[in-house]
C-alpha positions, 0 to 999 in steps of 0.5 A: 567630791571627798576632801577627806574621810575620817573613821574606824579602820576596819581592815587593810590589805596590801593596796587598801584600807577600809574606813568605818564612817557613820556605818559606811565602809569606805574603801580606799586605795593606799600606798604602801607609806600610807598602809604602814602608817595604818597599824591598828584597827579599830583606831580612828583614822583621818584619811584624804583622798582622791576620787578618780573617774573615768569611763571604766573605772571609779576608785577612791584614792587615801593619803595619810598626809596632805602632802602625800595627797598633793604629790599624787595629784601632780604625778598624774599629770605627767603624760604616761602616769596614771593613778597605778604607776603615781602609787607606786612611786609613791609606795617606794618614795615618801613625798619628800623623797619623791620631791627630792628626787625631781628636784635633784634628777634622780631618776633612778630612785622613781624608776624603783617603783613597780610598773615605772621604767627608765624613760618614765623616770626620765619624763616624770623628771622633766615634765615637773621640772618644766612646770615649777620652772613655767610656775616660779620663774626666776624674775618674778613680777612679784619679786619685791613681795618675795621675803628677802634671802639672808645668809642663811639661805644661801649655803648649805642645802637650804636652795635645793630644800627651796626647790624641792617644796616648790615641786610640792605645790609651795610657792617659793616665799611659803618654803623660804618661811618655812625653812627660817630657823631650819638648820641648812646643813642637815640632809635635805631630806630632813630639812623638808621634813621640818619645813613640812612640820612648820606648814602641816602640823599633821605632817 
């Protein structure tokens, strides 16, 4: 419905914010990511969002950043993780994190997050791990279209940066692009970061 709203922040609490936008005061749930990015009221904020309906409730979900946008979108569709438990991991992991933590099996980072035990961890893990395996097999039909793997991209961290933007929604020649001039040696966290940035100018 929104793909996004753009106007004056005019007030924040600790799980939302509220935009001015041609004298309409649009509430949004936010993260806490989101929330810390918010510091002034008054400045002009562009916020995406998500529209959630169901029969007992309608909310509009706001992200400061695409990413952090699409993150949500494929939390949700793990079984036994609705809108509420996809903000709170994402309130306690930045979209790279949260990324990295799938892609590296580290349940014990997402189960950090309000409301998210052990076996939702574990699930979250396995149910995204078996969609990027099913979206990006490994002998692709279009593997000839694929850009070539240099040298670089075959040490360092640069495979499990690979790994984490496709959980993202990347394909794996997008993220492979991406990260062409990337230094494979910095943290994983950084060298997502930067493929982000190259992607998403706004990042």
């Amino acid at each position: 419905m929104f793909y996004y709203i753009k106007g004056e922040l005019v007030h924040t609490d600790i799980t939302s914010a509220v935009l001015d936008c041609g004298g309409i005061g649009y509430k949004m749930t936010v993260s806490k990511n989101t929330l810390a990015r918010l510091t002034k009221k008054g400045e002009k904020v562009c916020l995406y969002t998500y529209f959630y309906v169901r029969e007992d409730a309608v909310e509009l979900f706001g992200f400061y950043t695409e990413t952090e946008l699409e993150a949500f979108k494929l939390l949700i569709t793990v079984s036994g993780i609705g809108p509420k438990a996809a903000m709170a991991i994402l309130s306690v992991l930045t979209p790279e994190k949260f990324a990295l933590a799938v892609t590296m099996g580290d349940t014990k980072a997402i189960a950090k997050a309000t409301g998210v035990g052990a076996k939702t961890a574990a699930r979250v893990v396995l149910e995204l791990k078996e969609k990027i395996a099913k979206a990006f097999p490994a002998e692709s039909e279009n593997a000839e279209n694929e850009i070539p793997v240099s040298d670089e991209l075959v040490f360092g961290n640069t495979e499990e940066a690979i790994s984490a933007l496709m959980v993202l929604g990347y394909s794996r020649q997008e993220a492979q692009t991406a990260l062409k001039g990337v230094d494979p040696l910095l943290s994983l966290e950084d060298m997502i970061t930067a493929a982000l940035r190259k992607m998403m100018p706004k990042f």
